[in-house]
Backbone as a chain_set.jsonl record, in Angstrom:
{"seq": "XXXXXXXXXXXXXXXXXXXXXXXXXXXXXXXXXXXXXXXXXXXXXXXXXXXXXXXXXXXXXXXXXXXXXXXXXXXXXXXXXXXXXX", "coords": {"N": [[-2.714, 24.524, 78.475], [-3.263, 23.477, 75.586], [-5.701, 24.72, 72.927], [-7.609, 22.648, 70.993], [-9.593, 23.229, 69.06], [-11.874, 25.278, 68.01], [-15.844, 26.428, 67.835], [-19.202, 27.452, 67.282], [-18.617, 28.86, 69.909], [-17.77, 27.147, 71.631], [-14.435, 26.32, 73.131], [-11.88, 23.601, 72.745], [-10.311, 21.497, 74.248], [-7.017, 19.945, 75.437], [-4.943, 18.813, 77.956], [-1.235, 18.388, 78.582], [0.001, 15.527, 78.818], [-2.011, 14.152, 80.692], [-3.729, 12.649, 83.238], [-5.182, 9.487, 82.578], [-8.401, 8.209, 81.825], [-8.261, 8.449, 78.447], [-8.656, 11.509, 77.404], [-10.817, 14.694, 76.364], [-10.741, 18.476, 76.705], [-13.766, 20.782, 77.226], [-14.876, 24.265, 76.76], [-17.175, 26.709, 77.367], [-18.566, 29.398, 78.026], [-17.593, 30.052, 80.574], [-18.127, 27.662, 82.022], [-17.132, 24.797, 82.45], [-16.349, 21.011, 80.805], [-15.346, 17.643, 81.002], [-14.608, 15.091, 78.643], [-14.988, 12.096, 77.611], [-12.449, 10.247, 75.192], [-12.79, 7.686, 73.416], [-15.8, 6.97, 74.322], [-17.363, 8.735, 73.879], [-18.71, 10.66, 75.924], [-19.843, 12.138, 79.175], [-17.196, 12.985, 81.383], [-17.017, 14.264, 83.611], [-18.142, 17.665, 85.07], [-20.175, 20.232, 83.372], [-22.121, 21.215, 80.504], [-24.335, 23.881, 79.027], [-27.494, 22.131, 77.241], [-27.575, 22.394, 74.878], [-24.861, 23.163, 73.776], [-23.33, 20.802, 75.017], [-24.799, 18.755, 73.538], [-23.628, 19.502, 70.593], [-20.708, 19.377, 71.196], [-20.478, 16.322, 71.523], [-21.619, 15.18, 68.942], [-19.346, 16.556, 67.526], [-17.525, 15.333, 68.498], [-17.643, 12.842, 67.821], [-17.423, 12.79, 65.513], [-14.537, 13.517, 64.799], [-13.033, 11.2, 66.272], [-10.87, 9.733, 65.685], [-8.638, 11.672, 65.47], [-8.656, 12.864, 67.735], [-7.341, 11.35, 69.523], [-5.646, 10.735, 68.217], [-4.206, 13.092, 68.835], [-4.082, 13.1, 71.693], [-2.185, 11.164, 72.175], [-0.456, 12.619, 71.629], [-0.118, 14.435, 73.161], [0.397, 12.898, 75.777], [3.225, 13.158, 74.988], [4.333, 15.42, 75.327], [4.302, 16.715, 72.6], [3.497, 18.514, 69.453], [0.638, 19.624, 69.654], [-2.162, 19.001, 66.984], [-4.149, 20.834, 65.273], [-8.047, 20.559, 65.456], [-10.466, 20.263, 62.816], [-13.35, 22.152, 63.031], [-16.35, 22.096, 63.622], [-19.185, 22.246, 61.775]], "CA": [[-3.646, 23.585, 77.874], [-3.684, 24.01, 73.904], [-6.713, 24.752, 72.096], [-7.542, 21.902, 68.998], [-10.713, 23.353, 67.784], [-12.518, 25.994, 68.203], [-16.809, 26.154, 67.538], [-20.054, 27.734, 68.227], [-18.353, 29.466, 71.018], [-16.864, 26.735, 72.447], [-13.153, 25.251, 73.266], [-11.958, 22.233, 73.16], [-8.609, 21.692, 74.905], [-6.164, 18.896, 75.464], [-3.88, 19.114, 78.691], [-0.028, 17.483, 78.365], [0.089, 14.456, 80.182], [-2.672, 13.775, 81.573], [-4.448, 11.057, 83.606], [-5.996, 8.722, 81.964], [-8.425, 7.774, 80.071], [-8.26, 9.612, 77.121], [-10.289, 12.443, 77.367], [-10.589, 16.68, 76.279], [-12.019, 19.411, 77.633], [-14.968, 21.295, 76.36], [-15.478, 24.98, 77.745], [-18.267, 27.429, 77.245], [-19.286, 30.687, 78.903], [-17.307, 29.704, 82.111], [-18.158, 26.306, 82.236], [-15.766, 23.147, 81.768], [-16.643, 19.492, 81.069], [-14.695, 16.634, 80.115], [-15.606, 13.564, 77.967], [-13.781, 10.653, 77.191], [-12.714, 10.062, 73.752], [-13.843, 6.399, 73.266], [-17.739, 6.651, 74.239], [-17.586, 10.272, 73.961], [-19.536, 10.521, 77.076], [-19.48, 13.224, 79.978], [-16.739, 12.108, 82.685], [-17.067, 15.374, 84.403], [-18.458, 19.09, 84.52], [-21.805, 20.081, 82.733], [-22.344, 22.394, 79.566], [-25.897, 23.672, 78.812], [-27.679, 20.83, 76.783], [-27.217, 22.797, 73.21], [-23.244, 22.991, 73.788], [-23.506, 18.956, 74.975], [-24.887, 17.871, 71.924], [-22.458, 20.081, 69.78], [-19.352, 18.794, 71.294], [-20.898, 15.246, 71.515], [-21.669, 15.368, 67.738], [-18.148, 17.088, 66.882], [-16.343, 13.928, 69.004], [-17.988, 11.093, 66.76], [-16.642, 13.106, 64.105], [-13.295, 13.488, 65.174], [-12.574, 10.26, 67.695], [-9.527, 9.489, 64.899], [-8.095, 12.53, 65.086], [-8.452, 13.431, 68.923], [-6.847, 9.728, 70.092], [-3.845, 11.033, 67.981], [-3.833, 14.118, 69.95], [-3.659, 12.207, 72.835], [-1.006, 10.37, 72.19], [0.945, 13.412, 70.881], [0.091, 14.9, 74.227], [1.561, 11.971, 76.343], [5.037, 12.733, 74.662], [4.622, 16.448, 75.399], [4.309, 16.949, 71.416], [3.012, 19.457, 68.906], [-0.691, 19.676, 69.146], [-2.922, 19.217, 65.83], [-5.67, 21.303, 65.418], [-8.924, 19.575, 64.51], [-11.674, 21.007, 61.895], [-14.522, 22.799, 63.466], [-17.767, 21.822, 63.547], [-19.393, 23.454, 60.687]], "C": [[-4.023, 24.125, 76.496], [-5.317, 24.335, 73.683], [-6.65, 23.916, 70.609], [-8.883, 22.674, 68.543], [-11.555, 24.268, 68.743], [-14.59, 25.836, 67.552], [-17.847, 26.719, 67.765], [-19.855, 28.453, 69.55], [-17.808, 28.578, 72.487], [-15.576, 25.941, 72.359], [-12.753, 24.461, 73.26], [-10.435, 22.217, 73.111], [-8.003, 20.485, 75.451], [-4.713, 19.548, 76.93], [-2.62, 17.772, 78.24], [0.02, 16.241, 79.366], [-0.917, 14.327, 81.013], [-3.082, 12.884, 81.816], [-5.189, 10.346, 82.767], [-7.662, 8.268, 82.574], [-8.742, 8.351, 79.683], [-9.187, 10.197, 77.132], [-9.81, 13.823, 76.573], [-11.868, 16.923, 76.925], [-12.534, 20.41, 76.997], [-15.068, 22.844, 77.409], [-16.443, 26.169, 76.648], [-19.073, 28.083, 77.988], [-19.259, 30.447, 80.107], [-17.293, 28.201, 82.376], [-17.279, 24.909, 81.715], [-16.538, 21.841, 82.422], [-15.74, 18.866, 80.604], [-15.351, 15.538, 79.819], [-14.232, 13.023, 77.717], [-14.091, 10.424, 75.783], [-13.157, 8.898, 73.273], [-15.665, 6.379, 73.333], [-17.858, 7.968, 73.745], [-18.662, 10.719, 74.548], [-19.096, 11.684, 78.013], [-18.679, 12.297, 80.937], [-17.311, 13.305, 83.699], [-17.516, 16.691, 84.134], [-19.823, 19.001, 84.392], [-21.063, 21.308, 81.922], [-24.281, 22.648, 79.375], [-26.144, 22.76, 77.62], [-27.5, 21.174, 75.069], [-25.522, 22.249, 73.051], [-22.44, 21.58, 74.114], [-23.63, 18.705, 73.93], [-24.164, 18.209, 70.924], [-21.4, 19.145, 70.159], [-19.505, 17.252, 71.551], [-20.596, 14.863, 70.237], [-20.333, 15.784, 67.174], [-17.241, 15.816, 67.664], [-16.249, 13.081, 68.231], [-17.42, 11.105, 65.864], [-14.842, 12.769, 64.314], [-12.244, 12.576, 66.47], [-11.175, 9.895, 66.814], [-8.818, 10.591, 65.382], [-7.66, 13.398, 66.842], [-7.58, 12.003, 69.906], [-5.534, 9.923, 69.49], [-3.43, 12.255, 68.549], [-3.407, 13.563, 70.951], [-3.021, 11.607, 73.001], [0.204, 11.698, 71.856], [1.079, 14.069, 72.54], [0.406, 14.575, 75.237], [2.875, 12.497, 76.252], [5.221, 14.454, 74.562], [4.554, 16.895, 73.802], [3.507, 18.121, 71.021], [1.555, 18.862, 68.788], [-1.851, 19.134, 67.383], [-4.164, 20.166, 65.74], [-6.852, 20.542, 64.552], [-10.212, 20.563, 63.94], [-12.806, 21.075, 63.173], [-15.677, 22.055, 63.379], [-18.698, 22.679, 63.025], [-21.214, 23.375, 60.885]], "O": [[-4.869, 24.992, 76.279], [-6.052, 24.027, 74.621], [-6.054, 24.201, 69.57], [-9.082, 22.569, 67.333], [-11.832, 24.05, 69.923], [-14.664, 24.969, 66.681], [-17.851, 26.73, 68.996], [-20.831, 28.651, 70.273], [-17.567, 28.913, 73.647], [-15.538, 24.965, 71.609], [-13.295, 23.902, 74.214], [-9.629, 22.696, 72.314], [-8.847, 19.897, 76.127], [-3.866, 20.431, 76.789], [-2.868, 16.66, 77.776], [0.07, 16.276, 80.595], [-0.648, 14.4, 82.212], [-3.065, 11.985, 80.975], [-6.019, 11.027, 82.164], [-7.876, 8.054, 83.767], [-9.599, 9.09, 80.167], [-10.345, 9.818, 76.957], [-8.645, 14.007, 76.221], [-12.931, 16.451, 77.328], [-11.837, 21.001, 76.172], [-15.288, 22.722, 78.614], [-16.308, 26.322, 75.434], [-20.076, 27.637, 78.545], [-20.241, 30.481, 80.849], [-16.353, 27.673, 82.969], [-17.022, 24.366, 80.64], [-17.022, 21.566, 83.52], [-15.132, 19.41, 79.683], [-16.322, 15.041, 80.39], [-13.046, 13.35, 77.658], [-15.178, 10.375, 75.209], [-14.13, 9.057, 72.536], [-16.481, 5.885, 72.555], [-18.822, 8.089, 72.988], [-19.588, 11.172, 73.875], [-18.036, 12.242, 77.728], [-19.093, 11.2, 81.312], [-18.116, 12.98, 84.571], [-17.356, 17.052, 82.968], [-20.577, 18.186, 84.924], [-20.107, 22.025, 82.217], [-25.183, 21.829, 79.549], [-25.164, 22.521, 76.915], [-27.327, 20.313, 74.206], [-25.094, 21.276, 72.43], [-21.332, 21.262, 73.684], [-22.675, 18.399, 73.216], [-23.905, 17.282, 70.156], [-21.203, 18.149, 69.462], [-18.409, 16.787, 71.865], [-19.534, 14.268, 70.057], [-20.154, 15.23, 66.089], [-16.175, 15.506, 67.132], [-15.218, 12.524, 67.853], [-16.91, 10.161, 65.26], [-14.211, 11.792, 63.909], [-11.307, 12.932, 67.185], [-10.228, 9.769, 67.59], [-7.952, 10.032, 66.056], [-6.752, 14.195, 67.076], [-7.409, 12.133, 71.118], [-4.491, 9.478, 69.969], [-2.225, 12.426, 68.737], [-2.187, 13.532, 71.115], [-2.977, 11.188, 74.158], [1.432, 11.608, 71.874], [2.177, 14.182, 73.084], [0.78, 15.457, 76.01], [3.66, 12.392, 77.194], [6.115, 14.886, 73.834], [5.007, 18.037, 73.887], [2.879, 18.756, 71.868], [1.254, 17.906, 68.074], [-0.7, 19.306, 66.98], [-5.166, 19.876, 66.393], [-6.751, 20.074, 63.418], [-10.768, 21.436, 64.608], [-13.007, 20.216, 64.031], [-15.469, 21.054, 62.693], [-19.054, 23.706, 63.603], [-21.939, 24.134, 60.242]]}, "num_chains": 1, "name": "protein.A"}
């Protein structure tokens, strides 16, 4: 499971092929959530509520840019990495 972007101390990771609907996964100090890239909403998991609103805030930014991940990662493709959250 790549790594697109690193942040604040946490991951954000894209598996190949996966189920739908378009989502990544967020981890931080053990903990894994996923959100869906459209609402950019929690499907699953928990992060503490700082590391939520970070990777909440870094989705809105980057819903272009993680929806073409997701498609690259359908077709088994080369990753992108996406800018940080500064």
């Amino acid at each position: 499971m790549p790594v697109i972007s690193r942040f604040y101390g946490i991951a954000i990771l894209m598996f190949f092929q996966d189920h739908h609907p378009p989502h990544f996964h967020a981890k931080y100090e053990g903990q894994i959530a996923v959100f869906s890239i459209k609402e950019c909403r929690l499907l699953a998991g928990q992060l503490p509520p700082r590391a939520m609103r970070l990777v909440k805030a870094w989705a809105k930014l980057h819903q272009r840019e993680l929806m073409t991940d997701w498609d690259i990662a359908q077709k088994d493709g080369k990753l992108k990495a996406i800018e940080p959250l500064a």
